[in-house]
C-alpha positions in Angstrom: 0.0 0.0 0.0 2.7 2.6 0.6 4.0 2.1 -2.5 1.0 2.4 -4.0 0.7 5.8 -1.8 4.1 6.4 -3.0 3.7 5.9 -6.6 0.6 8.0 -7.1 1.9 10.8 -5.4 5.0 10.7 -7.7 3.0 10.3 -10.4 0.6 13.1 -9.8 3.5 15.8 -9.0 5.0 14.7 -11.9 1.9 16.0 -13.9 1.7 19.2 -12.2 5.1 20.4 -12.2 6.1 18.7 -15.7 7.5 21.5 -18.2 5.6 21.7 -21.1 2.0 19.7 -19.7 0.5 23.0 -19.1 1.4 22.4 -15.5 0.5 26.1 -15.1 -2.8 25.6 -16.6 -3.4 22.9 -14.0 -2.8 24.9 -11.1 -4.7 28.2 -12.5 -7.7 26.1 -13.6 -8.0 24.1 -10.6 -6.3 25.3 -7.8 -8.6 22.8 -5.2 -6.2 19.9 -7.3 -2.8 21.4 -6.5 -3.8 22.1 -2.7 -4.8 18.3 -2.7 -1.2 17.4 -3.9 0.4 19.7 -1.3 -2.2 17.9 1.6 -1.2 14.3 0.4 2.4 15.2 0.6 2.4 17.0 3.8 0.6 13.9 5.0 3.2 11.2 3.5 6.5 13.1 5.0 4.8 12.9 8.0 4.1 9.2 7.8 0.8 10.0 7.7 -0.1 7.5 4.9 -4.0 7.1 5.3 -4.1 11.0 5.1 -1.9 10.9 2.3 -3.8 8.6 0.0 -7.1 10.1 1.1 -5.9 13.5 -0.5 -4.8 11.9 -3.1 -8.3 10.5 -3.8 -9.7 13.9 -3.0 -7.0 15.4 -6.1 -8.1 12.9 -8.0 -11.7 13.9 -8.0 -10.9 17.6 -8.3 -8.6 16.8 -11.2 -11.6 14.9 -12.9 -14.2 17.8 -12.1 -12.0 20.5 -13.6 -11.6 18.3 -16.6 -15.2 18.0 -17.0 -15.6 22.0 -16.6 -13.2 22.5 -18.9 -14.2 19.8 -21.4 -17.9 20.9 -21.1 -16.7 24.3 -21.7 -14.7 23.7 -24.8 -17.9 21.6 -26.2 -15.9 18.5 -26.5 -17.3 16.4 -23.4 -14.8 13.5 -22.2 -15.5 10.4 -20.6 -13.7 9.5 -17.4 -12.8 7.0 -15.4 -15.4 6.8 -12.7 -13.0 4.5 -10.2 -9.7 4.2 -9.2 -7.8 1.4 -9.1 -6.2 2.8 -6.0 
């Protein structure tokens, strides 16, 4: 499980602060999505790791709101996952 913890959380900070994926984009659009990152690792260097995957769950929902919003805005809806396999 912590490596599942670990590997999410690498994964999602990789997508916001990759150069070049609109990273900036990310955190402008959907701020609530970056301040979940920042929660879930808060939470895992404090070996909090139940809090840690729990914001991540939380950033994952944001992230697949404000991709809705934005898809919906642009007229080009998107389906989405609707569960995690985490």
């Amino acid at each position: 499980m912590v490596r599942s913890v670990l590997t999410a959380l690498l994964l999602a900070s990789v997508l916001v602060t990759a150069p070049g994926a609109g990273a900036e984009t990310i955190a402008a659009e959907c701020p609530a999505y970056a301040v979940r990152l920042e929660r879930a690792r808060a939470s895992l260097v404090g070996g909090d790791h139940t809090g840690a995957l729990a914001a991540l769950r939380e950033a994952q929902r944001e992230l697949a709101e404000c991709i809705r919003r934005e898809s919906d805005n642009a007229g080009a809806p998107v389906l989405l996952a609707a569960a995690s396999p985490w």
